[in-house]
KOLRORO-178778 format. One record per residue (C-alpha): residue number from 0; residue in one letter; y negated, x negated, z negated. Coordinates in steps of 0.001 Angstrom, whole numbers. Example, Ala and Ser with C-alpha at 12.3 -4.5 7.8 and 13.67 -1.06 7.14 Angstrom:
# residues 2
<rec><num>0</num><residuo>a</residuo><py>4500</py><px>-12300</px><pz>-7800</pz></rec>
<rec><num>1</num><residuo>s</residuo><py>1060</py><px>-13670</px><pz>-7140</pz></rec>
***
This chain:
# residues 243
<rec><num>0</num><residuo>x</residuo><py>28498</py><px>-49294</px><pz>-8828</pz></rec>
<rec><num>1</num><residuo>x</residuo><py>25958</py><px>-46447</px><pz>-9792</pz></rec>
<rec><num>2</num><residuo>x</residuo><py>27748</py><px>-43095</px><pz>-8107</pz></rec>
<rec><num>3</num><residuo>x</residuo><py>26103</py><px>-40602</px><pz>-10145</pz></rec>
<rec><num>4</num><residuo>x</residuo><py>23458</py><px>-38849</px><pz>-6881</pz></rec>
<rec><num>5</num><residuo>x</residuo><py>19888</py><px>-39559</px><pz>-7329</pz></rec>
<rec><num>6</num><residuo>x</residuo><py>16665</py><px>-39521</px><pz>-5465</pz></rec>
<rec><num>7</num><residuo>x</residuo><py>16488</py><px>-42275</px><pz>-2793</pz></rec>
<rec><num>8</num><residuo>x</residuo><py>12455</py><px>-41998</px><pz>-2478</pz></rec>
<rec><num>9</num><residuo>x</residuo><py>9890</py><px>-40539</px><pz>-4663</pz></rec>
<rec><num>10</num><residuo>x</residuo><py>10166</py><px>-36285</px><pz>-4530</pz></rec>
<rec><num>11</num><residuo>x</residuo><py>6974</py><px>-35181</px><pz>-3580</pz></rec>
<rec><num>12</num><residuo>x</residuo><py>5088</py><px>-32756</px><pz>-5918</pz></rec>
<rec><num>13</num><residuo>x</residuo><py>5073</py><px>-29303</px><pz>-6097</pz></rec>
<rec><num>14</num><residuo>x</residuo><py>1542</py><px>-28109</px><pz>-4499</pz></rec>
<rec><num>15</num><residuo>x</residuo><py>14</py><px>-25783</px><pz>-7402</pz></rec>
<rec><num>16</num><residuo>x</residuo><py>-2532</py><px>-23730</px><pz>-7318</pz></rec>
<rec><num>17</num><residuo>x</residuo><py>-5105</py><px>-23058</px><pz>-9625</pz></rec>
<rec><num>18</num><residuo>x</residuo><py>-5043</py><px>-19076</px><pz>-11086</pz></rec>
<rec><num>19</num><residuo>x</residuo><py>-7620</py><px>-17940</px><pz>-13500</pz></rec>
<rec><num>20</num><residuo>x</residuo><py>-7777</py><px>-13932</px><pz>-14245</pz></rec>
<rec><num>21</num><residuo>x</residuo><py>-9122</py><px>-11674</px><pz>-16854</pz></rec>
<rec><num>22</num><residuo>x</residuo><py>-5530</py><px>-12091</px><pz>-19130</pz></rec>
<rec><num>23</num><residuo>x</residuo><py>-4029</py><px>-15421</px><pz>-17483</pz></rec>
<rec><num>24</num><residuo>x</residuo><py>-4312</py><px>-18650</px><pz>-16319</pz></rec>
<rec><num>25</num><residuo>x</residuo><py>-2595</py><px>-21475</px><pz>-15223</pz></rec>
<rec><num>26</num><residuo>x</residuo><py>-1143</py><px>-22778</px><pz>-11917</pz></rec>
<rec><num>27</num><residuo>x</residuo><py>877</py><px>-20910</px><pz>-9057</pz></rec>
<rec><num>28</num><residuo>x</residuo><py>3435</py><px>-23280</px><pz>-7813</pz></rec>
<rec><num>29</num><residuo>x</residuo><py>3504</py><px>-23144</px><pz>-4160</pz></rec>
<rec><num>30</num><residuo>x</residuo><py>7290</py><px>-22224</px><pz>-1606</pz></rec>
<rec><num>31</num><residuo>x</residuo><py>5745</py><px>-21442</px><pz>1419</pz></rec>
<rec><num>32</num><residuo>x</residuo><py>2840</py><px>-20207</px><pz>3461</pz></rec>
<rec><num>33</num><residuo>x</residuo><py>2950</py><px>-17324</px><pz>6375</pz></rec>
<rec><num>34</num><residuo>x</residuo><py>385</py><px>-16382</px><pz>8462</pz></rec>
<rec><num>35</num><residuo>x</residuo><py>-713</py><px>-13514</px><pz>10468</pz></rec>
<rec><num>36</num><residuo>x</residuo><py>-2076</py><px>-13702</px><pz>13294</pz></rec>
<rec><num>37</num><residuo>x</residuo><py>-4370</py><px>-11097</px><pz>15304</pz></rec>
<rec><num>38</num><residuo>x</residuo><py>-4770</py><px>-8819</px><pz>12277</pz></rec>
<rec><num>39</num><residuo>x</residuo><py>-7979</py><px>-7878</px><pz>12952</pz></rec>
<rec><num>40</num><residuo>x</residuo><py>-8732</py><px>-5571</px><pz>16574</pz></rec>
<rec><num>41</num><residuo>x</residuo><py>-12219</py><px>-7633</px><pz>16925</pz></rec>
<rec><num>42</num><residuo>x</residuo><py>-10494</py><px>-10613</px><pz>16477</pz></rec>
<rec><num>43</num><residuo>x</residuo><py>-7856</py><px>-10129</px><pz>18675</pz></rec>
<rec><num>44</num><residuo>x</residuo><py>-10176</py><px>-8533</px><pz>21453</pz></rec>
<rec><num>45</num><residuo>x</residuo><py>-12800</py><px>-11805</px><pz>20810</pz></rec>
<rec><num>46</num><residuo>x</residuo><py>-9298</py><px>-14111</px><pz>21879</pz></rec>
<rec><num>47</num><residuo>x</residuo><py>-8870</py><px>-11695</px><pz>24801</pz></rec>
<rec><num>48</num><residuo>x</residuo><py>-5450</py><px>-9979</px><pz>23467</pz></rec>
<rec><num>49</num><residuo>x</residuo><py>-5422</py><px>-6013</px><pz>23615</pz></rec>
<rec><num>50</num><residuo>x</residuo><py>-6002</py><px>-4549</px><pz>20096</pz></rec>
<rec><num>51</num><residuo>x</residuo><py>-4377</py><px>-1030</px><pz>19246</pz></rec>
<rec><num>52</num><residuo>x</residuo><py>-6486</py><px>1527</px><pz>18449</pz></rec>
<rec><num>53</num><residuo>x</residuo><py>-3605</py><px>3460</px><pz>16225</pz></rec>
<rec><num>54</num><residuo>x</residuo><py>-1213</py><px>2377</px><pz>13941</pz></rec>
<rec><num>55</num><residuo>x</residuo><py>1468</py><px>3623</px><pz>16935</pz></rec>
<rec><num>56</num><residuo>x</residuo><py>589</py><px>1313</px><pz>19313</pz></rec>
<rec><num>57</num><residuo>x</residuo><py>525</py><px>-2033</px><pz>16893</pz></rec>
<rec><num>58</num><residuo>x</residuo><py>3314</py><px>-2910</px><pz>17970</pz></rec>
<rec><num>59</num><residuo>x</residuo><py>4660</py><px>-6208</px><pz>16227</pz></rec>
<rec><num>60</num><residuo>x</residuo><py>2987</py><px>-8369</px><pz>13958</pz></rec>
<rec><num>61</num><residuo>x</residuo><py>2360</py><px>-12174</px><pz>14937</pz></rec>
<rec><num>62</num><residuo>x</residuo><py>3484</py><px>-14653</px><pz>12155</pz></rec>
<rec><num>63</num><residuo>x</residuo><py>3569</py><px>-18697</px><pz>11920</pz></rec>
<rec><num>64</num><residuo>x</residuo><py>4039</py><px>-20813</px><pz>9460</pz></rec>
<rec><num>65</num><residuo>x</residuo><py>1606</py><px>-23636</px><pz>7744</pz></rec>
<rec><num>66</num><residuo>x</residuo><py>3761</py><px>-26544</px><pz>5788</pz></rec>
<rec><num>67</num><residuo>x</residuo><py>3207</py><px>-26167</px><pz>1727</pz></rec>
<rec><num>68</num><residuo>x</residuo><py>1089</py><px>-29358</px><pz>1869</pz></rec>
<rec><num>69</num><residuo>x</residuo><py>-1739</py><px>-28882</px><pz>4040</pz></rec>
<rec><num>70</num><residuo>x</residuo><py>-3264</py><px>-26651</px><pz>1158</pz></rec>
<rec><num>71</num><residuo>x</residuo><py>-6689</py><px>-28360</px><pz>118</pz></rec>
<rec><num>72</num><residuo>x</residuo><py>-7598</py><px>-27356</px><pz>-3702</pz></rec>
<rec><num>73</num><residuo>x</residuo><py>-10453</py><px>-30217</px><pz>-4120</pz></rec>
<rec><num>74</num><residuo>x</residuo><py>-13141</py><px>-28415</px><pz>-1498</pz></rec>
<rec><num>75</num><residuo>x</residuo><py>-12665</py><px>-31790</px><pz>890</pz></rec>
<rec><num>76</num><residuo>x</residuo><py>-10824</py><px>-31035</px><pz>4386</pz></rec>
<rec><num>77</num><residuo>x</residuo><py>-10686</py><px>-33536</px><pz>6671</pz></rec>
<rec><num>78</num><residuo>x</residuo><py>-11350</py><px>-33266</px><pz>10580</pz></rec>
<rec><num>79</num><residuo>x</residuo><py>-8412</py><px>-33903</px><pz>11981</pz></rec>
<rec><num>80</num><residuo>x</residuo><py>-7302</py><px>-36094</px><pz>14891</pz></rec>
<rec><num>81</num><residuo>x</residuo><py>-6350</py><px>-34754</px><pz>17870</pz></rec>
<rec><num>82</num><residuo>x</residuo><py>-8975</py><px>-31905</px><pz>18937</pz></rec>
<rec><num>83</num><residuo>x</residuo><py>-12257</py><px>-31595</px><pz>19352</pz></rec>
<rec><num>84</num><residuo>x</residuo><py>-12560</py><px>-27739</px><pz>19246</pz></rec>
<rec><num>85</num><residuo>x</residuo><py>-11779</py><px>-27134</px><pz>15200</pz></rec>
<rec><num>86</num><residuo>x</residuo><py>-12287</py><px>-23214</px><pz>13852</pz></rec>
<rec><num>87</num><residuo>x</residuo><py>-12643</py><px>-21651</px><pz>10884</pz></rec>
<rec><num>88</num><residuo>x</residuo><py>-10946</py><px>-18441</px><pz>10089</pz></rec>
<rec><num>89</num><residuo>x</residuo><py>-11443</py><px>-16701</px><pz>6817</pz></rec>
<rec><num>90</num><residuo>x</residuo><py>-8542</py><px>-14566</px><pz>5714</pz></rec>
<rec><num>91</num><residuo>x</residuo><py>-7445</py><px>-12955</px><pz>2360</pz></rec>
<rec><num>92</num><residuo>x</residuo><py>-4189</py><px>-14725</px><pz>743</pz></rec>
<rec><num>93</num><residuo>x</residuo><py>-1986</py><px>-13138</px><pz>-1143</pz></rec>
<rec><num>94</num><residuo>x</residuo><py>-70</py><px>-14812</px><pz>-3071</pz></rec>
<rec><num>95</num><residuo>x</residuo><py>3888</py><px>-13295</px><pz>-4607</pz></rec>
<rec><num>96</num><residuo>x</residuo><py>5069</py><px>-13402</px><pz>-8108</pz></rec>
<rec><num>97</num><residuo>x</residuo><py>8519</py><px>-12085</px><pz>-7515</pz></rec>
<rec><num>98</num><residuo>x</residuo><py>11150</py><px>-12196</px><pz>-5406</pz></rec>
<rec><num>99</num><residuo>x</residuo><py>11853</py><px>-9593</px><pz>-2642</pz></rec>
<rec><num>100</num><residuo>x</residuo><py>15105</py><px>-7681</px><pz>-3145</pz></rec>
<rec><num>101</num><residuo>x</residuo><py>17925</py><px>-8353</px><pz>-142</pz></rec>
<rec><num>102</num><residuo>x</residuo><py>17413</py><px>-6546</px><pz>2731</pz></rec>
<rec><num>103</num><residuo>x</residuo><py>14396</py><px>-4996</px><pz>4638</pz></rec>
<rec><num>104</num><residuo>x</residuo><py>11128</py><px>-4386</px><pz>1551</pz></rec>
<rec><num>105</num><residuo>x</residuo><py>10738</py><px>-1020</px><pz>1879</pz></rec>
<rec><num>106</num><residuo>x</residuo><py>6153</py><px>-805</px><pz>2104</pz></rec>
<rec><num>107</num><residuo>x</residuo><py>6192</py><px>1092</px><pz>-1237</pz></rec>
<rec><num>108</num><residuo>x</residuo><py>7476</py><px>-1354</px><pz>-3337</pz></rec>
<rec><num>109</num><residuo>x</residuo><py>5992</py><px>-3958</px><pz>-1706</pz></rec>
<rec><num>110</num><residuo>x</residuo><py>3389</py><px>-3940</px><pz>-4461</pz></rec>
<rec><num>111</num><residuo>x</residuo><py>5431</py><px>-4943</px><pz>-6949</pz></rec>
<rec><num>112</num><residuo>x</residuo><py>5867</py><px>-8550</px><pz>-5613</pz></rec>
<rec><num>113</num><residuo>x</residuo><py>2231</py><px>-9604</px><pz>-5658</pz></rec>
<rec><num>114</num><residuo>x</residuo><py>994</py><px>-11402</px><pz>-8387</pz></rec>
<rec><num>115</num><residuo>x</residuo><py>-2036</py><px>-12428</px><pz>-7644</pz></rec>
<rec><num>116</num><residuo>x</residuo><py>-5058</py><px>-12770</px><pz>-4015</pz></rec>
<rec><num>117</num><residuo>x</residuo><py>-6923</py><px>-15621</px><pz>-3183</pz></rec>
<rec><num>118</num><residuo>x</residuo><py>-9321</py><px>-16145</px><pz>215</pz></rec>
<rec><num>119</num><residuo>x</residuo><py>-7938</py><px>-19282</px><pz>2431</pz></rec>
<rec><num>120</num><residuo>x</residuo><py>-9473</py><px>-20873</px><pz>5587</pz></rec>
<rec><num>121</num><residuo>x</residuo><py>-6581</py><px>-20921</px><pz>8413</pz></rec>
<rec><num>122</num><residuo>x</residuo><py>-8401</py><px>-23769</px><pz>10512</pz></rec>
<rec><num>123</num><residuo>x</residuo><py>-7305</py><px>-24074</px><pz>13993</pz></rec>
<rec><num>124</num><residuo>x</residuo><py>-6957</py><px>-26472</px><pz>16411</pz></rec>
<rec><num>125</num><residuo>x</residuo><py>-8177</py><px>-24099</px><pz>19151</pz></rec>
<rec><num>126</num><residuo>x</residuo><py>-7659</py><px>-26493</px><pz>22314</pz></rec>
<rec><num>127</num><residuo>x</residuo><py>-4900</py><px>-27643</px><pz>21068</pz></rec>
<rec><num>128</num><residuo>x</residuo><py>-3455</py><px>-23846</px><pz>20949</pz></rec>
<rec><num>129</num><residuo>x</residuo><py>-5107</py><px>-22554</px><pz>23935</pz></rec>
<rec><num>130</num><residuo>x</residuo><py>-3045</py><px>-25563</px><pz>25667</pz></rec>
<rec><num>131</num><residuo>x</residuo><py>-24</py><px>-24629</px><pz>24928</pz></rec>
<rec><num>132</num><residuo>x</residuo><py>-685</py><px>-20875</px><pz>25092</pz></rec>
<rec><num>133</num><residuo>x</residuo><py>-1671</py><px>-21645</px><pz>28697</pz></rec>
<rec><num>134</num><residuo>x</residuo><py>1941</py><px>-23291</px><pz>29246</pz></rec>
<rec><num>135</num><residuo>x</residuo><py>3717</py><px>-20440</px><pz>27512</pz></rec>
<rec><num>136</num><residuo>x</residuo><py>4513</py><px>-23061</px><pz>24735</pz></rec>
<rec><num>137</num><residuo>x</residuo><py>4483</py><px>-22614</px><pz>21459</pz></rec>
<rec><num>138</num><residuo>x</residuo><py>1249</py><px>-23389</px><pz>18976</pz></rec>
<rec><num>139</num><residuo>x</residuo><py>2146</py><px>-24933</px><pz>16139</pz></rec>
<rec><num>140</num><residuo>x</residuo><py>286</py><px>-28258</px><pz>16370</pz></rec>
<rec><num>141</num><residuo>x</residuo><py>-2970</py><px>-26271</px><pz>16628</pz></rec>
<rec><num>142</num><residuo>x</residuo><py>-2486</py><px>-24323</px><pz>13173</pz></rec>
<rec><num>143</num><residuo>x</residuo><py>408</py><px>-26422</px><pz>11539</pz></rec>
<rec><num>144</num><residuo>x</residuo><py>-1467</py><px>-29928</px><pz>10639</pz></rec>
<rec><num>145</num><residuo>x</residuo><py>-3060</py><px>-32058</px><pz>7174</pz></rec>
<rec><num>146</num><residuo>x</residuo><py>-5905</py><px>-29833</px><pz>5469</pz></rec>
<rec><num>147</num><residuo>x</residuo><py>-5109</py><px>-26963</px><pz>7566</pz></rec>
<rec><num>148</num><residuo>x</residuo><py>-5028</py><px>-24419</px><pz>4931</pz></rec>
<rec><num>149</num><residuo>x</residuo><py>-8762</py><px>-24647</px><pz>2297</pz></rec>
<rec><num>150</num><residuo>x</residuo><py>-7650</py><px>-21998</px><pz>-789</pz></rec>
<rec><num>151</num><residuo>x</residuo><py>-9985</py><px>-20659</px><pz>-3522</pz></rec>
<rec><num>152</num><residuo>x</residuo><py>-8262</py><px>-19827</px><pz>-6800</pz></rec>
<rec><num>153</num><residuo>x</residuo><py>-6254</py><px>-17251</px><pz>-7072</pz></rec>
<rec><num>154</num><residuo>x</residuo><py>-7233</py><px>-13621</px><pz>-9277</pz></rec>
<rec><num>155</num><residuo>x</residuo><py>-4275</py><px>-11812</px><pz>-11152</pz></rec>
<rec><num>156</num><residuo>x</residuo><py>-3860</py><px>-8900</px><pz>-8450</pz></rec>
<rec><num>157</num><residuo>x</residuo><py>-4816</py><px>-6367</px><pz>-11416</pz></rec>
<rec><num>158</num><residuo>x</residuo><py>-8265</py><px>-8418</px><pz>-11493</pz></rec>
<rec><num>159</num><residuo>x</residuo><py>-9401</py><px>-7159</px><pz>-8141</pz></rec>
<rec><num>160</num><residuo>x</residuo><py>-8413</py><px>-3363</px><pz>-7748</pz></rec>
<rec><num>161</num><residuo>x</residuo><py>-8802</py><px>-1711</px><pz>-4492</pz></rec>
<rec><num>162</num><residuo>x</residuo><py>-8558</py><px>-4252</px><pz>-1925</pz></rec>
<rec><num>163</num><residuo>x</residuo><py>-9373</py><px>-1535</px><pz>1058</pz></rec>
<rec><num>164</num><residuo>x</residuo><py>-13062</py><px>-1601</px><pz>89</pz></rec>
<rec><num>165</num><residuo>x</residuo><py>-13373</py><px>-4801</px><pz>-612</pz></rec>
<rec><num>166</num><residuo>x</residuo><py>-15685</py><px>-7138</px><pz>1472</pz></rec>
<rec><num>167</num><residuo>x</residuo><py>-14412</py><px>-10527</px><pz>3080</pz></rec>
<rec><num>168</num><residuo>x</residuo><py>-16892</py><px>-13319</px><pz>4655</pz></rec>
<rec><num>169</num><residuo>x</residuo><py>-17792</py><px>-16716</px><pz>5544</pz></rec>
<rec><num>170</num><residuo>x</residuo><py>-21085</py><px>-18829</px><pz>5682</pz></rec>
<rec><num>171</num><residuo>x</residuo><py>-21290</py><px>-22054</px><pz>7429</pz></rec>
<rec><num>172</num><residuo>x</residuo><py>-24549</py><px>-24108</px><pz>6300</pz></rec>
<rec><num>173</num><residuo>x</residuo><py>-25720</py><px>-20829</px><pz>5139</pz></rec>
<rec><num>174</num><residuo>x</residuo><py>-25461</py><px>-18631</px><pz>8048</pz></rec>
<rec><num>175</num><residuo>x</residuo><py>-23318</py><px>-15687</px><pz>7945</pz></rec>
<rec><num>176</num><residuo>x</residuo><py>-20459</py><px>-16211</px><pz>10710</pz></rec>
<rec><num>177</num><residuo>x</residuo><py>-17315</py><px>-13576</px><pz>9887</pz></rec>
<rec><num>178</num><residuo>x</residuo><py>-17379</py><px>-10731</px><pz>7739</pz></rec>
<rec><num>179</num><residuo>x</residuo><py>-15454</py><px>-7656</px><pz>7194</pz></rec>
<rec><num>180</num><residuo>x</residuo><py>-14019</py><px>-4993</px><pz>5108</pz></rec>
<rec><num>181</num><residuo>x</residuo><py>-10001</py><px>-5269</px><pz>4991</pz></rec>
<rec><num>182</num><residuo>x</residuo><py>-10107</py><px>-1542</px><pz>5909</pz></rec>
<rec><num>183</num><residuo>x</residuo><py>-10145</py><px>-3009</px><pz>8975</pz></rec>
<rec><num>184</num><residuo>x</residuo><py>-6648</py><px>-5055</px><pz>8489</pz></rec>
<rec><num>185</num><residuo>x</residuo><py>-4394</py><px>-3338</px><pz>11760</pz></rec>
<rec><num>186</num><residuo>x</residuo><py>-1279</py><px>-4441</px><pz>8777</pz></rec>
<rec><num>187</num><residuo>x</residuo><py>-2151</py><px>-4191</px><pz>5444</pz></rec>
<rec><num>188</num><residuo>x</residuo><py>-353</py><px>-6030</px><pz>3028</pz></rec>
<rec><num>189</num><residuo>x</residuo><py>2430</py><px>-3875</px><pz>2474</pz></rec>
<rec><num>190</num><residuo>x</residuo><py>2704</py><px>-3630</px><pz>6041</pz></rec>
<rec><num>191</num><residuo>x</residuo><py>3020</py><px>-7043</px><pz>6369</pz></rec>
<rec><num>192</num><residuo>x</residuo><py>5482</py><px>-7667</px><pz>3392</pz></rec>
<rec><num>193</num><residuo>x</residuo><py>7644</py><px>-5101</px><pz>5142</pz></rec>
<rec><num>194</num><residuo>x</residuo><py>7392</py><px>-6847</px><pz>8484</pz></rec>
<rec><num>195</num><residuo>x</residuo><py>7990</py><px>-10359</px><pz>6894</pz></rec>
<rec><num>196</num><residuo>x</residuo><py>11061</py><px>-9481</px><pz>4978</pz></rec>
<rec><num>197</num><residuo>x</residuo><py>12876</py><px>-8349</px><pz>8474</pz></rec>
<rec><num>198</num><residuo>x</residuo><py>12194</py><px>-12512</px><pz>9128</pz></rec>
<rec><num>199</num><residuo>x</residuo><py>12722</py><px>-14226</px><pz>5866</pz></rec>
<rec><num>200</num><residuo>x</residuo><py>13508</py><px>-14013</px><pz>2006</pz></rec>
<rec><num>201</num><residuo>x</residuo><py>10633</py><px>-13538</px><pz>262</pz></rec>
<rec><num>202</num><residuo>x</residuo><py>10510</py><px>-15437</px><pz>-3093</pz></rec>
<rec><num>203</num><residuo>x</residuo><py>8235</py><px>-15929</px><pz>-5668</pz></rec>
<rec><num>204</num><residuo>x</residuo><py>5810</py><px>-18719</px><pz>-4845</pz></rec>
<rec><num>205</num><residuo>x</residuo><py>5067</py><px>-17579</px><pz>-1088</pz></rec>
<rec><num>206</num><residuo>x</residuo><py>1613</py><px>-17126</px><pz>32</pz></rec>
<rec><num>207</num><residuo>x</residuo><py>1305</py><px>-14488</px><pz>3270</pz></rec>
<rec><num>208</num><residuo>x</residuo><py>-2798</py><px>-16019</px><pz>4852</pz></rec>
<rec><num>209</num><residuo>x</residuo><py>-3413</py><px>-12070</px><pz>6076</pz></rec>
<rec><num>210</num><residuo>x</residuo><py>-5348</py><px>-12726</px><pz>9177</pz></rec>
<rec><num>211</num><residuo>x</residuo><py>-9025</py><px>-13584</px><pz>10206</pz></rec>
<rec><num>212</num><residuo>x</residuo><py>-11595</py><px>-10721</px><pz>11308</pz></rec>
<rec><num>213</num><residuo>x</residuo><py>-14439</py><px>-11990</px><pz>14208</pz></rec>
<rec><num>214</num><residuo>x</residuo><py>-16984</py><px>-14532</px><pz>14453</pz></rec>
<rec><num>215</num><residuo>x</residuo><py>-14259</py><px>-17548</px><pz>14531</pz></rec>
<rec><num>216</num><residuo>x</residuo><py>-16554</py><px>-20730</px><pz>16097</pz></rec>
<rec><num>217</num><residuo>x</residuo><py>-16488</py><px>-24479</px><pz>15695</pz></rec>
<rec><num>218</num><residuo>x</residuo><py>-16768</py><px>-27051</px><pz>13112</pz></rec>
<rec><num>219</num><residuo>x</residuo><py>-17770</py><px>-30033</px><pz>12791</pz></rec>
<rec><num>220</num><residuo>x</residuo><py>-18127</py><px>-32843</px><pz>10437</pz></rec>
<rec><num>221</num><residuo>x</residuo><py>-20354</py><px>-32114</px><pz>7517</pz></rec>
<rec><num>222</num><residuo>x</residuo><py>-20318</py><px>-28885</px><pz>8152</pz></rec>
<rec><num>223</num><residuo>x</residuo><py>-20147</py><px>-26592</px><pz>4540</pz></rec>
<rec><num>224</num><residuo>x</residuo><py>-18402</py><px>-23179</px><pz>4608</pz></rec>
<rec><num>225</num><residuo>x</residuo><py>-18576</py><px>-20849</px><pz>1890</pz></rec>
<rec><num>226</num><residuo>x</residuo><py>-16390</py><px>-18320</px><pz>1554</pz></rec>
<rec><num>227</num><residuo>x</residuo><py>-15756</py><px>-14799</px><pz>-578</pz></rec>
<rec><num>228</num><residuo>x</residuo><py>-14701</py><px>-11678</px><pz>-1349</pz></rec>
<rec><num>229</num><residuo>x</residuo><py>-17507</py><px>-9619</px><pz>-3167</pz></rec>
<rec><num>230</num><residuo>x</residuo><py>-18393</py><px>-11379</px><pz>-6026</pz></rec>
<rec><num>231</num><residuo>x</residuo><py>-14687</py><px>-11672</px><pz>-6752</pz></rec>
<rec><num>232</num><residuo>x</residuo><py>-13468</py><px>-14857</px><pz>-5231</pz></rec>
<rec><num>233</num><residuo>x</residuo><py>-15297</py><px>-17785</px><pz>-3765</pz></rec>
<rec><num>234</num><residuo>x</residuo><py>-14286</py><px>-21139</px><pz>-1584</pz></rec>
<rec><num>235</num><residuo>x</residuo><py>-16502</py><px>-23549</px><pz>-1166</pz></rec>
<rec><num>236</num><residuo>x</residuo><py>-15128</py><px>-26326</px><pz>1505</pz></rec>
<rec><num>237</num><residuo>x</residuo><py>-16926</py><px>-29615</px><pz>2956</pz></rec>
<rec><num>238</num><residuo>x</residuo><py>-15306</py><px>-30744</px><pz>6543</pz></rec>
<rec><num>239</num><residuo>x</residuo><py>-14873</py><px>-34549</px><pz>5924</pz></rec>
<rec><num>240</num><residuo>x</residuo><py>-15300</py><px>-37280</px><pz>8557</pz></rec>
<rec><num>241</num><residuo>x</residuo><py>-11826</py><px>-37877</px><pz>10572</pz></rec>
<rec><num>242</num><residuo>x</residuo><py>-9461</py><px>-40328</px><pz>8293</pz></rec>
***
């Protein structure tokens, strides 16, 4: 009898990435994905929460997870079962290249773990998380599900410069539906690397979806978003018939 251990089933692959920069390229093997929620004050006031108007009254950052393998990299996300009320949200990504040291990241050197940005679509089953807001429940099934996280490639972090200034949007069949500068961010991103290491360990391979600004609204099949930052980073994402 065989006793040496061994895999009982297939492993599954390791979700990569593409990354393609001025100096590098290759693949950024994915560990997990946080998200932000209600980073944005017209986002949050457009889901009727209160938005701070100063960095003392912002209180705590919300976070939630997506699993590793609802990342689409082909373009193709599928509707999927279970809603009928699906919505886009563009949000930067950023993506880590290090691991954070033990204890609470102090915002300063929070720089030093990111490798690399991307732009992502958070979709969102938004009935099925009004629902269970509405019951004091918690939301996962409306952000947590198959193709719930569209991701562009990623850009070395040195490829992109000042993200403050930079410009974030998203077209659906051409029209212009969110847009914003990530001035506007309430946490910017060593804010929220700060934030995330009083949760969890950040390691190399984590991606942190940074929040959505306005102008969330519905999908449907067939629908085509395109997504960017500047002339930087594009996504360009089909939603597919249900499976």
């Amino acid at each position: 009898m065989n006793t040496t251990p061994h895999d009982l089933i297939p492993a599954p692959a390791a979700v990569r990435v593409p990354v393609a920069g001025n100096a590098v390229s290759g693949h950024f093997p994915v560990r997990r994905i946080y998200c932000v929620g209600r980073n944005f004050a017209d986002h949050a006031r457009e889901m009727g929460a209160a938005a701070p108007t100063s960095k003392a009254e912002r209180g705590t950052p919300v976070f939630f997870l997506k699993p590793t393998d609802s990342l689409v990299l082909d373009g193709v996300a599928a509707y999927p079962p279970g809603t009928q009320d699906l919505h886009h949200e563009i949000e930067l990504v950023v993506a880590l290249g290090a691991d954070a040291p033990a204890g609470v990241l102090a915002p300063e050197n929070a720089g030093s773990l990111v490798f690399a940005y991307g732009i992502g679509l958070d979709l969102t089953r938004r009935d099925l998380q009004a629902a269970a807001k509405a019951k004091g429940l918690p939301w996962d099934t409306g952000k947590s599900f198959d193709d719930a996280a569209p991701i562009s490639t990623l850009i070395p972090a040195e490829d992109i410069g000042d993200l403050a200034s930079r410009t974030l949007s998203l077209r659906v069949n051409g029209e212009l539906r969110q847009q914003s500068k990530l001035d506007m961010l309430i946490w910017d991103v060593p804010d929220i690397l700060h934030e995330l290491s009083k949760l969890y360990a950040l390691k190399a391979g984590d991606l942190v979806f940074m929040g959505t600004p306005a102008g969330v609204a519905a999908l449907q099949p067939g629908d085509v978003c395109e997504g960017a930052l500047d002339d930087l980073l594009r996504l360009d994402c089909r939603i597919a018939s249900p499976r």
